[in-house]
N, C-alpha and C positions, 0 to 999 in steps of 0.2 A: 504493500500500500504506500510505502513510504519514496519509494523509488518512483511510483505513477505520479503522482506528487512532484516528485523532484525533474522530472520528465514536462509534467503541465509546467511549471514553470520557468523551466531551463530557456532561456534566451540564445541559444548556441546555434549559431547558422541564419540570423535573424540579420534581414538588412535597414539598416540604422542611419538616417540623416540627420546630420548636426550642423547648423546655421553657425556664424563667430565661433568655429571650432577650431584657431589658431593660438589659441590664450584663451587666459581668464577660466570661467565656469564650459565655455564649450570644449577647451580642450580636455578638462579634468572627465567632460563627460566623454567625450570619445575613448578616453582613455580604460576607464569604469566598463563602457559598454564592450570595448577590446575585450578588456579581461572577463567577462562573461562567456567572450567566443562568437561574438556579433562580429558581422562583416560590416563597415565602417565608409561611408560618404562625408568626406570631409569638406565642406563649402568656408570659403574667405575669401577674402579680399587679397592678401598678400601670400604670394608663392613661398618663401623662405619659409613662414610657418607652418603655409600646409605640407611642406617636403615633412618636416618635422614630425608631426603629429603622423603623417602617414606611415613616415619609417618605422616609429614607434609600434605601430597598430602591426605592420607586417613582419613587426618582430615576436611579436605574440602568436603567430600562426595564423592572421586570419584577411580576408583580403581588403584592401583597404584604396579608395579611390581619394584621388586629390581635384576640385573643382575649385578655380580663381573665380567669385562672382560675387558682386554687387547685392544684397537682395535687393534695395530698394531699384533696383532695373528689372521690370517682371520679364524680361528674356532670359535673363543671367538664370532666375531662377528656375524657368522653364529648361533651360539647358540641365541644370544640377538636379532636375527632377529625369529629365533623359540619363545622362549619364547611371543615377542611380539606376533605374529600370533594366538598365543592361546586364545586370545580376541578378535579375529577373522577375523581380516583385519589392516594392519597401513596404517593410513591416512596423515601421515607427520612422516618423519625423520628428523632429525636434527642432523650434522654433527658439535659439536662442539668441543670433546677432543683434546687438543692438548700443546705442550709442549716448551719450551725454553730454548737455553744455548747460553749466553751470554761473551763473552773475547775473547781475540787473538787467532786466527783462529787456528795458531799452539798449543797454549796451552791448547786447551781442545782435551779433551783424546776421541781416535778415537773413543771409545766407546758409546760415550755420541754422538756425532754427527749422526752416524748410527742409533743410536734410535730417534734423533730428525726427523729422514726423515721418519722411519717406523712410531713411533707415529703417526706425523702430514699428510705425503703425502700417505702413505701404508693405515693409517687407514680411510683417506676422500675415499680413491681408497674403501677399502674393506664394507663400509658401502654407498657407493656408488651402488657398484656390488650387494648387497644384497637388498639394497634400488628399484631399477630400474626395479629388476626382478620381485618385487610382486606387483609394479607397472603397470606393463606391464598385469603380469596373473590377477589383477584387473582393469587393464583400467583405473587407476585412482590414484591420490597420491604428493605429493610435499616435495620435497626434499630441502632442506635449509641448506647450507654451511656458517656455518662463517671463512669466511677468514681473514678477519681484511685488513688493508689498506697496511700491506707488501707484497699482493697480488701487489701493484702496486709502491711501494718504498723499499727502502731496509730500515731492523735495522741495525744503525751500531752498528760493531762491534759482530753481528747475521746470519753473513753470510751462516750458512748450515741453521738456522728457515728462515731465506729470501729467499734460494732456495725452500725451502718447500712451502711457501706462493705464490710464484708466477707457481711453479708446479700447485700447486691446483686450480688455476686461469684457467691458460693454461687447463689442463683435464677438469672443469666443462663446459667450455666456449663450449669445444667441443660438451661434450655431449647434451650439449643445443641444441646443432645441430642436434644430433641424435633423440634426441625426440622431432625436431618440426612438425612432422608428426603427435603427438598428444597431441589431445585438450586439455584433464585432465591432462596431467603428466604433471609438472612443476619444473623445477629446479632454484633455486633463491640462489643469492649469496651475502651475506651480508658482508662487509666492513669497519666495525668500528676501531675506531684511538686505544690509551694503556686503558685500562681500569682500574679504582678505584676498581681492585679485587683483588683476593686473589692470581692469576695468575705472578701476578709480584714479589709474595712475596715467592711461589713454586716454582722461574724458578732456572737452575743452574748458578753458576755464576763463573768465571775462571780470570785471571790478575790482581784483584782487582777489578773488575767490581762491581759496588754495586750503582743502580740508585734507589731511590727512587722515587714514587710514586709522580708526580709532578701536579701541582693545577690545569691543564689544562686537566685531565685523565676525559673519561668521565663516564658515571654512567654506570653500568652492568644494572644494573634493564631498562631503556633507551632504550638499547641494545636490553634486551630480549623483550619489548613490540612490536620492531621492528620486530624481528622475529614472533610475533605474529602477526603483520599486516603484514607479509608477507602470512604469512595462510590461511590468510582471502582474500588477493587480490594479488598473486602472480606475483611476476614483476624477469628480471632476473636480474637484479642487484640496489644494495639500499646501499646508505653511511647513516648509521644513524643518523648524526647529521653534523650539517653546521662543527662542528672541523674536521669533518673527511673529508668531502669532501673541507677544506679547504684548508688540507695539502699535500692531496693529487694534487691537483692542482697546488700548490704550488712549489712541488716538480714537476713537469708536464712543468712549465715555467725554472727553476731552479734547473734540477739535482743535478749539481756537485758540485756547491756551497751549495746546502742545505746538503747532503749526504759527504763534505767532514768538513763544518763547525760544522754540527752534530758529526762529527767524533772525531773530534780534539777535542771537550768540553768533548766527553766521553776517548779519550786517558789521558788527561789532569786531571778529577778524578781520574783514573786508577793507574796514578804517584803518586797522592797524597795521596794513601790510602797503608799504612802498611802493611794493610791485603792482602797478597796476595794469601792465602789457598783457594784454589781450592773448591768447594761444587757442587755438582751432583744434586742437587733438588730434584723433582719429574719426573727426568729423566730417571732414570733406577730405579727406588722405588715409591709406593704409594706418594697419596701428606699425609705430613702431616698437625698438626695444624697448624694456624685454618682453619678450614673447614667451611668455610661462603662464603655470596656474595662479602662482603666487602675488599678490602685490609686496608683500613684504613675511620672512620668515615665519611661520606662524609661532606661538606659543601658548605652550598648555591652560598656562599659570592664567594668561588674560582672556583665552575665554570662562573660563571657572570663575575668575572677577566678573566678566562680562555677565555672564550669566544669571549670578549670585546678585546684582544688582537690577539686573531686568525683572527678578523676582523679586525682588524690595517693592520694582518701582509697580507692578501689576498688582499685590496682595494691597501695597498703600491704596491705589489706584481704586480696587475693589473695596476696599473699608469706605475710604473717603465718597463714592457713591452709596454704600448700604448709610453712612450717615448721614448723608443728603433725604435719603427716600425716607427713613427715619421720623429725622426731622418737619420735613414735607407733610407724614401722615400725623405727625405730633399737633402738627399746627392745624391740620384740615377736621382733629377732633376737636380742638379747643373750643375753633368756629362755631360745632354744630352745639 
């Protein structure tokens, strides 16, 4: 019994597309999905990373294709949905490129904003559309969106990546709908909080803006196992780690205060940084070095601090609304 089991869920021999799978969370997911024994569609922008990532995949024994493509170009991705197909069917997509520019609203150049919604909201649409269709002509298949949790809060300070993040919410949510008529097709949306990648160190950055990578970020590798148990038992929505679904919550009890106090900590760097040159990241250009999972070494020690504080700030979080409602019915007896 245990072996049929191990058999249903075995991912071994499964073809697997992965959007921004040169770094960051897409490569740690290609790499996840390698090591399960999935055969590997590598899509980016930049060739050097996807050599990489590929060499890795077919040193694991399994076959591994390298595709240069834009998504936010729906031929680029219509090509990476051919190329896949030539190994004869995809069995999972994975919707993860995507991009960020950070500063005052007015001061990043229209330029860069427009690409941030084609990037991120054009290219989940466009690999969506290509996704769903071989889906359908196969009867079968699962589609995985990482959205991150500005699907349900804003960045500040990220206001056109925040419109993108809650776009792609809005559209997938829908489509969930459109395919609950069938049993195989599955669309799942995955939700994680900033990540310890490489993402935060390619985003563009404009006012001064320059956040570092702070102890509470959680692990890409995390991330992507998530996305792999999504594969294996498809659900439509998954926050990967108690951070995320803490702060999202969080922010769920306490918009305005959170999203305006978050605000003012990041205007208030802003001020205090010299630097106010403008950089375009890997927003309209390849990313560059480095090209890893990592943004910076991880360490044990800060996410356990991390952690251990997101749980302060969710149980306060929780009190200070059970005192409110409390309070609230205390006074609406006094009335009567």
């Amino acid at each position: 019994m245990e072996n049929i089991e191990t058999q249903k869920n075995s991912l071994k021999g499964k073809n697997v597309v992965i959007t921004g799978s040169s770094s960051g969370v897409g490569r740690a997911a290609a790499e996840a999905f390698a090591r399960e024994g999935c055969n590997i569609i590598i899509a980016a922008r930049g060739q050097k990373g996807i050599n990489e990532v590929v060499d890795f995949c077919r040193g694991l024994n399994v076959r591994a294709i390298g595709v240069s493509a834009d998504v936010s170009v729906a031929e680029d991705v219509e090509r990476v949905a051919r190329e896949a197909l030539s190994l004869g069917k995809i069995d999972i997509w994975i919707n993860n490129a995507g991009v960020m520019a950070s500063g005052k609203f007015e001061e990043i150049p229209l330029e860069v904003h427009q690409q941030v919604i084609k990037t991120n909201l054009f290219g989940y649409m466009h690999g969506a559309y290509n996704a769903i269709k071989i889906f359908k002509d196969q009867n079968e298949g699962i589609l995985i969106n990482n959205v991150s949790i500005g699907g349900f809060m804003p960045a500040p300070y990220s206001a056109v990546y925040s419109a993108t993040k809650y776009g792609i919410r809005g559209m997938m949510e829908c489509l969930q709908g459109e395919i609950s008529n069938r049993k195989h097709i599955h669309i799942c949306n995955l939700y994680p909080q900033l990540q310890n990648s490489t993402g935060n160190l390619h985003s563009a950055k404009y006012s001064g803006f320059d956040v570092t990578i702070p102890f509470i970020a959680s692990d890409p590798r995390d991330t992507a196992a998530k996305m792999v148990q999504l594969a294996k038992h498809p659900k439509k929505d998954l926050f990967p780690d108690l951070r995320a679904a803490a702060i999202a919550n969080s922010y769920r009890l306490f918009p305005k205060m959170i999203i305006n106090t978050a605000s003012a900590a990041v205007r208030m760097k802003m001020k205090l940084n010299n630097d106010k040159e403008g950089n375009s990241g890997n927003v309209l250009t390849n990313s560059k070095e480095p090209l890893r999972v990592y943004g910076k070494t991880p360490s044990k020690t800060s996410n356990n601090i991390g952690f251990t504080l997101l749980a302060g700030i969710g149980i306060g979080a929780a009190l200070l609304l059970m005192k409110t409602i409390a309070g609230k019915s205390l006074s609406s007896n006094e009335t009567v």
